[in-house]
N, C-alpha and C positions, 0 to 999 in steps of 0.2 A: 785315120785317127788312131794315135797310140791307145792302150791299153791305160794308162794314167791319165790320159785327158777324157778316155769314156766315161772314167769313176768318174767326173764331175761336169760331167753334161746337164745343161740346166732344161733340156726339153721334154727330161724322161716324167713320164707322169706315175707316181707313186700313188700303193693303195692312200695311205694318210693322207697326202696331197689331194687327191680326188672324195676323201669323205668330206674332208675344211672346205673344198669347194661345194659341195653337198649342203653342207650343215651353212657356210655363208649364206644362203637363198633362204632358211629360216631367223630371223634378227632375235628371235625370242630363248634360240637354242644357246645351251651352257658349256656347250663343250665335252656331256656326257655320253654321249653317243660315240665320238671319236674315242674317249680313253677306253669304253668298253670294245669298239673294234679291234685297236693296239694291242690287247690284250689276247683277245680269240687268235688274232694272227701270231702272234709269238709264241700261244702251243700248237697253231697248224705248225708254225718256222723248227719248233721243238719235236713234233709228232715228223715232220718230214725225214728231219736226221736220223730218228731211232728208225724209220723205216728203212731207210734207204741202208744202214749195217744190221740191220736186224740177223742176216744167216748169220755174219762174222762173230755180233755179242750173242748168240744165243738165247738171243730175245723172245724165240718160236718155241721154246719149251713152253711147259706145262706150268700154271701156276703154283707158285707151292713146290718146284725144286730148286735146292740149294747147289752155288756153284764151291769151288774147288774154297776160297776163303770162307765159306760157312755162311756167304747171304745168303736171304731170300731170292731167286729170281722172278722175274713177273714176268708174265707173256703181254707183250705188244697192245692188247687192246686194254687190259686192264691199267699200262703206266700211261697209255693216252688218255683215260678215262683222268689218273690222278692228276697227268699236267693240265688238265682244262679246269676242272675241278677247281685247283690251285688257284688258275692264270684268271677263270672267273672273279671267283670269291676276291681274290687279291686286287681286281681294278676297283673293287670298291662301292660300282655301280650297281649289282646283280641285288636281287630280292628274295628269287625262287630258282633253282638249276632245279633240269628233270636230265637225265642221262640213261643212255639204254642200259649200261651198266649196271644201273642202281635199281633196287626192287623201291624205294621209296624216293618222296623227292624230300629235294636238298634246301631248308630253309637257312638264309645266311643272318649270322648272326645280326644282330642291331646295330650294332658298333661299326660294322662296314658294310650296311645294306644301302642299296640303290633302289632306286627306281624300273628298273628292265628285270624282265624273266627271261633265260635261255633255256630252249629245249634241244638237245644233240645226239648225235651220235659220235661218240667220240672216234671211231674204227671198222664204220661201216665195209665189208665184207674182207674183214679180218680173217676169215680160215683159208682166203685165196692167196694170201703175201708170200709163201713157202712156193708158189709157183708162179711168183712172177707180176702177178695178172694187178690194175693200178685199183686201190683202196682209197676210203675216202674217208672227213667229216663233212658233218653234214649238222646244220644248226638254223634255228628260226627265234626270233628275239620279237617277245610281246615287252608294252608297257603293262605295270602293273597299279590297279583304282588307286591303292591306298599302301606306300612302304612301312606304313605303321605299324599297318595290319594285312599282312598278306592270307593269302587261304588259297587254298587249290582250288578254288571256282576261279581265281584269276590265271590257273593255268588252265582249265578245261573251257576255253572258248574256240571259235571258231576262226581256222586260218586267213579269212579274209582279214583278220582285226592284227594278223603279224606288221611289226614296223619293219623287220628286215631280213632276210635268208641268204644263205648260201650254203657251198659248200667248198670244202679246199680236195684236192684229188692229188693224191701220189704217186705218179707216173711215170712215164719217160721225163715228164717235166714235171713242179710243182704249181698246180693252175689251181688257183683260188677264184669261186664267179659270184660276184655279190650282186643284190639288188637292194636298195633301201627305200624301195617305192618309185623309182623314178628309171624304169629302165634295167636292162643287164650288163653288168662288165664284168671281164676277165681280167685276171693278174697272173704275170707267170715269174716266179719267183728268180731272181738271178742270183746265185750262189755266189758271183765273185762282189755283189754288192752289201747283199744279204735283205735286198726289198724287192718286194714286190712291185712290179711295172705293168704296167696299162698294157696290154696286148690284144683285147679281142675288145675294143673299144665299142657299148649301143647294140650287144646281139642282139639280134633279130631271128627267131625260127622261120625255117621257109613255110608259105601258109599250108605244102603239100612234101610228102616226101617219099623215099621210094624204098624206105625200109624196115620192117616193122620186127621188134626187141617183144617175146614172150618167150619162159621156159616151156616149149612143147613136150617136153615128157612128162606134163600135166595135161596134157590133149584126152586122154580118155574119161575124165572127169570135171571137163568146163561144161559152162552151161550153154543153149543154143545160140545164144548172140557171138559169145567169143568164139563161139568153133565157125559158125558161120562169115566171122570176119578175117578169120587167120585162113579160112577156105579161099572166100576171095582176094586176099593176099595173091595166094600162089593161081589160082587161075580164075583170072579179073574176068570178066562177062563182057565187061563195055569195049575189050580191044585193046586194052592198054599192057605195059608190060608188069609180067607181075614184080613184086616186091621183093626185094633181098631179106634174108632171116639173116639177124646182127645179134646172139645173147653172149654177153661176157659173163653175166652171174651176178657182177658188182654194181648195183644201184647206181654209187657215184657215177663211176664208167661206161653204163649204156644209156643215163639219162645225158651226161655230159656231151656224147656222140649226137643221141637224139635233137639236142638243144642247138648243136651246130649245123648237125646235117638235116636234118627233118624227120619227118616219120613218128613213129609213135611209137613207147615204152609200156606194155601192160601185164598187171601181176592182179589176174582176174580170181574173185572168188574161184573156188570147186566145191564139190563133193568132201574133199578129205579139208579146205581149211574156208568156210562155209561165209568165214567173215574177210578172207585175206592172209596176208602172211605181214604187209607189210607194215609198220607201226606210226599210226595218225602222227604224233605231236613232233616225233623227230626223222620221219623219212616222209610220209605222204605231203604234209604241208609244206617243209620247204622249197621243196621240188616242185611242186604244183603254184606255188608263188612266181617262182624262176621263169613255170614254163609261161603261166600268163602277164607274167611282164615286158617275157621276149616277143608276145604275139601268139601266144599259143593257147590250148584248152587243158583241162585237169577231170577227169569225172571218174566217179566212183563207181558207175555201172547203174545208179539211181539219180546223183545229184553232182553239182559241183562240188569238187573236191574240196574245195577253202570254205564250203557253207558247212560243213559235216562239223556236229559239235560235238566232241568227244566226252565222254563218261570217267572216264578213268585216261590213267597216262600212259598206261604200256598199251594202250585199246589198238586194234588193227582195223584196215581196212582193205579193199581192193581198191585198185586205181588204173587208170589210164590217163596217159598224156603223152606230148607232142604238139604235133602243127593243128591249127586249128580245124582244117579241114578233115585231116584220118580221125581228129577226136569226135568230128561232128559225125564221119559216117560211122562211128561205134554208137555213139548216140542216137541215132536214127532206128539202128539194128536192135534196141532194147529198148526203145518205143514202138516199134513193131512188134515184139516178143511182149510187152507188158500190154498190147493193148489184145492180142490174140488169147492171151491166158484173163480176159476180164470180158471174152465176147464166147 
């Protein structure tokens, strides 16, 4: 098949194509769920381009220097912050944005308020992009009681009540993985089209896998459960072989690996950050959505991940996730630990 008869292949299943069929199985829905996804994906489509020339435009400087015509330049995570920001507030839909970026959250005006909250990361592990390694956003979309009257109690609920997550990842390829409740799917973006197509159609995590994602040069400051789990990682008791150690650094990219290959991602309390590192409303949850849509578990180390209600918006937590099985033996391991420290 020529290159011109590709562009107009009628079997390719696009993201938009597959929300309408989404959104057809509800009779009651308006249509506002699709114009607010359009939207997210045209600054992932925007956030993709400025990554992918970031060394060439000197996007990786410092914010706050000026290039040779006397602009401002921005560094890369701050102008992904402003295109989402934008491509938000502009579908019309949005009510409440929370952005890691931002120290406060972002009430949208009345004039062009919606009914949906997003919570994001516009440039998740943004200090990796100067070497290469694939960066992400990462976003989770509540409904909100009342667009009249919005208040940050309607952002500080618990993940189970998210209507949708994902994240888009800029890599060798651009693979955006959504869930809207019903399942997970991949889209990987084709450049010569300029959409997104169905490519990892209904993931599924495997229930067990053979590779477990922590930064170990935190090892002399976990607590007994996680050192005891990453011990039998590397030498299993039962016979089996041990585990492959998989850490890239970047959220997006070891939870994206986990999601496909199995195994388990975790970023466990310590000593030096007591509560976590990673942040509830726009990295634990969406993640933790994904993983149990595909089949998989989410836990904090005390509970499920999506029951945890957060206090504030930039709140952290520890988390673990993966296939349902490594999360249940981490779970069992700090059931044994919490019941030894109450006897």
């Amino acid at each position: 098949m020529d290159h011109a008869a590709e562009a107009y292949r009628t079997d390719l299943m696009t993201i938009t194509r597959h929300v309408l069929n989404e959104q057809s199985k509800y009779p009651e829905s308006r249509g506002d769920f699709t114009i607010l996804l359009s939207h997210i994906v045209l600054g992932c489509k925007f956030v993709c381009s400025a990554v992918s020339k970031a060394g060439l435009a000197k996007l990786i400087g410092l914010a706050g220097e000026t290039n040779v015509q006397g602009e401002e330049q921005k560094k890369l995570d701050v102008l992904s912050n402003e295109v989402f920001v934008k491509a938000l507030v502009s579908s019309g839909r949005t009510c409440i944005l929370v952005s890691e970026e931002d120290e406060e959250a972002t009430f949208v005006e009345p004039s062009t308020r919606g009914r949906y909250i997003v919570a994001f990361d516009p440039l998740d592990g943004s200090s990796n992009i100067d070497c290469g390694v694939s960066i992400g956003t990462i976003f989770g979309i509540y409904l909100v009681k009342d667009k009249d009257n919005p208040t940050l109690d309607d952002v500080l609920q618990p993940g189970k009540h998210m209507v949708a997550a994902g994240y888009c990842m800029y890599g060798s390829s651009c693979t955006l993985v959504l869930s809207t409740g019903n399942g997970v799917n991949g889209f990987t973006l084709d450049p010569s089209l300029g959409e997104f197509i169905l490519t990892h159609p209904d993931i599924k995590i495997p229930k067990k896998g053979k590779i477990y994602s922590v930064n170990e040069g935190n090892a002399k400051n976990w607590d007994e459960a996680t050192a005891k789990y990453v011990e039998n990682c590397k030498f299993p008791k039962d016979g089996l072989s041990p585990k492959s150690l998989r850490y890239i650094g970047s959220m997006v990219a070891d939870v994206h690996r986990t999601l496909l290959y199995g195994g388990i991602f975790m970023y466990p309390a310590d000593k030096k950050s007591p509560n976590g590192k990673l942040r509830v409303l726009y990295e634990v949850f969406p993640m933790s959505y994904l993983m149990e849509q595909a089949g998989g578990q989410a836990f904090t180390g005390k509970q499920r991940a999506l029951d945890l209600v957060p206090n504030k918006i930039h709140e952290r937590s520890p988390v673990f996730l993966g296939s349902y099985d490594d999360v249940q033996d981490i779970k069992e391991l700090y059931a044994a630990a919490e019941e030894k420290s109450t006897t």
